[in-house]
C-alpha positions in Angstrom: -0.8 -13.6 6.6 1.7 -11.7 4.4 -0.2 -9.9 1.4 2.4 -9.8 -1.6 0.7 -7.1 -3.9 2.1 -6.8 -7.6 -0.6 -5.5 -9.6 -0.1 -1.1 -10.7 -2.6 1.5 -10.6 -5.0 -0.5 -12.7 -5.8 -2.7 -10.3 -8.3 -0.4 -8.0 -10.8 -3.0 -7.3 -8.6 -6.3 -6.6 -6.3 -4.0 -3.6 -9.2 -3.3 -2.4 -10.7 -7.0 -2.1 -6.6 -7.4 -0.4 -7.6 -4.5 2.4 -10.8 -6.4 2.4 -9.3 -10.0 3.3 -6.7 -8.3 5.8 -6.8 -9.0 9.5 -5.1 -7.1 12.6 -2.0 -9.2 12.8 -1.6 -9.3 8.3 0.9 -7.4 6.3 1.4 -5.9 3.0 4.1 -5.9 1.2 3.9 -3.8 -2.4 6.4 -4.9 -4.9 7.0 -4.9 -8.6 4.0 -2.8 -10.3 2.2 -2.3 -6.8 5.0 -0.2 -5.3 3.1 3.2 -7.5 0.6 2.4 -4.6 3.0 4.6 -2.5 3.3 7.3 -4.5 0.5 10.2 -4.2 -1.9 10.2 -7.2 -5.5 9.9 -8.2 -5.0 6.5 -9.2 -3.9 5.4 -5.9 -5.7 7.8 -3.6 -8.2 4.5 -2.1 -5.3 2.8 -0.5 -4.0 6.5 0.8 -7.9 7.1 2.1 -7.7 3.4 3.8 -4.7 4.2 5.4 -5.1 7.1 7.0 -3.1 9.3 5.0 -3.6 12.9 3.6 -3.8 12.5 -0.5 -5.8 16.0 -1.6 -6.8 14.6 -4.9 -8.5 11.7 -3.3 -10.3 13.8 -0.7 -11.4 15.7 -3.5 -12.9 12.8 -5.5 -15.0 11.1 -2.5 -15.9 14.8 -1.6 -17.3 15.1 -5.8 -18.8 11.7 -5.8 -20.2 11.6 -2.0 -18.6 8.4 -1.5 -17.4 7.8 1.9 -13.6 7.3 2.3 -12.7 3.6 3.6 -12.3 3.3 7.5 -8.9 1.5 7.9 -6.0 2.6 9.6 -2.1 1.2 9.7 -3.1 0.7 13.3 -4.9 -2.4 12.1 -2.1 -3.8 9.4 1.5 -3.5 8.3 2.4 -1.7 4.9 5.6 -2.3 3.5 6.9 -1.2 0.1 10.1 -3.2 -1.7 12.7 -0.3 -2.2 14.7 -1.9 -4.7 11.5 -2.3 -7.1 10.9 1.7 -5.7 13.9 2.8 -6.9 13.6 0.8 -10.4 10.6 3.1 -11.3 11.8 6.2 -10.7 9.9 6.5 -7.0 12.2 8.2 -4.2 11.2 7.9 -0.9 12.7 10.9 0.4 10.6 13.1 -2.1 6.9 11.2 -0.5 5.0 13.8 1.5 5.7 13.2 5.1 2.5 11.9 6.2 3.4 8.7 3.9 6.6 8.1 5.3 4.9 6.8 8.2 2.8 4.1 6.5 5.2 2.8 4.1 7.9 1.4 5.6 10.5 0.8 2.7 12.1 -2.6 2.8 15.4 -4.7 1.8 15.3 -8.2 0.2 16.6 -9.4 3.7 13.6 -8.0 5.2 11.6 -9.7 2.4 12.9 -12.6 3.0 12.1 -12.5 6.9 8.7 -11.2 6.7 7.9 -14.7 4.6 9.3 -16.8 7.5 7.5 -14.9 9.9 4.2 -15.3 8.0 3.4 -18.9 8.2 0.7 -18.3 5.3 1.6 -15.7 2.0 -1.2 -14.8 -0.3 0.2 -12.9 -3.8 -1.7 -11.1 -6.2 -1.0 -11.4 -9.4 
């Protein structure tokens, strides 16, 4: 299944309902509001935790609150990130640490377009 996130920073609880729902052979695609999921920040430090990736101000928080850190890896999905919505709000990919490069794979509308016909089922949130 193709996860097509939209929702910003603000929407903590339903990406993590997404990651929930997510199977070995799903993907994510972050567009619109939900490409700031790729960018390093407080905000966005649960998806950076359930991916693997190395966000200091997350570690920080779960270390504060003794919360443990989610489990998941990009070995288990695809994340994708629509560069075109990226470069519309000011994110550059080039200027991501380097550990993030690696999990979010920045995509064309081409690519868009094939990941849908590849994905027999699609599942946005709004």
């Amino acid at each position: 299944m193709l996860h097509i996130f939209t929702l910003g920073l603000d929407a903590g609880s339903q990406l993590e309902h997404c990651l929930a729902l997510m199977g070995s052979k799903d993907a994510l695609l972050l567009i619109e509001d939900g490409v700031y999921w790729s960018h390093p920040s407080e905000a966005s430090g649960r998806l950076w935790a359930a991916l693997g990736l190395g966000n200091d101000l997350d570690a920080q928080r779960y270390q504060e609150a003794d919360e443990p850190a989610p489990t998941a890896t990009t070995d288990q999905y695809q994340v994708m990130v629509l560069t075109a919505d990226c470069v519309a709000r000011g994110i550059v990919a080039d200027k991501l640490p380097e550990d993030a490069a690696r999990c979010f794979q920045h995509i064309d509308f081409d690519r868009f377009v094939a990941l849908t016909e590849h994905h027999i089922q699609s599942m946005t949130w709004y």
